[in-house]
N, C-alpha and C positions, 0 to 999 in steps of 0.2 A: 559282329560289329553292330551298335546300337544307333539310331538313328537321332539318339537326344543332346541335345546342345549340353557344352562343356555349363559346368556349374561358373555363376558368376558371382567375384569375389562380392564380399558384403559392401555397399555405397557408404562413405561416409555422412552428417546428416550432414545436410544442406544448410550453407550458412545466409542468412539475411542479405541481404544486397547493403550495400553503405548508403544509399539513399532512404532505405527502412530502418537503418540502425538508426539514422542522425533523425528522421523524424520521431523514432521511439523514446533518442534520449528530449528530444523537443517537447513532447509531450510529458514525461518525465519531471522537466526543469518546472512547466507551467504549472503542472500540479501541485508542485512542492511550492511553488509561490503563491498559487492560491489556497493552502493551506496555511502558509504563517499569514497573510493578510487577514484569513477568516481568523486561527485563533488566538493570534494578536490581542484584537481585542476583547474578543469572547472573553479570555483569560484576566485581560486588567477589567472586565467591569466585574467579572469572578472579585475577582483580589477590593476591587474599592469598595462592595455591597456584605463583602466578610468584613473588612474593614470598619463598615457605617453600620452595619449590623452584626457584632461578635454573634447571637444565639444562633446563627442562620450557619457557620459553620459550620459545625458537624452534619449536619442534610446536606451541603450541597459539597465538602470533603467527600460523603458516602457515594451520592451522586456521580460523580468524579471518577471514583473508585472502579462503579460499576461502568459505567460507560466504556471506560480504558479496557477494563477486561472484554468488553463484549467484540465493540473494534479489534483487539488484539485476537480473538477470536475468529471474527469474520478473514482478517489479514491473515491468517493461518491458513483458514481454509482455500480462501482463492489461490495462495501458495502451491498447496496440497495438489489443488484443482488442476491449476496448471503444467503441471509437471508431466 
């Protein structure tokens, strides 16, 4: 007879408390509102300056382009990150 304690089954993981979830989704809602605030109108003086200036276009379409991938990039990895 061995003197070591029975195996204990595996824990479940530990869920957040409801007072961390509702400020995660808090935080969450803020963000998402301060991002359409910001590119609100980041986007319409985009659109009014393509508009008042056709040649200007294609640089800031490419612009656009690049940006989106690189964010879509970053937002991957902190995904990745956090897991």
């Amino acid at each position: 007879m061995s003197n070591s304690a029975p195996a204990e089954p595996p824990t479940a993981p530990q869920r957040q408390q409801p007072s961390q979830e509702s400020n995660r989704n808090l935080q969450l809602v803020i963000m998402m509102l301060l991002a359409v605030v910001v590119l609100l109108p980041v986007g319409g003086f985009l659109i009014y300056l393509i508009w008042r200036h056709p040649s200007l276009a294609t640089p800031i379409t490419t612009a656009v382009a690049v940006i989106s991938v690189i964010l879509t990039l970053v937002g991957i990895l902190i995904a990745i990150l956090k897991r």
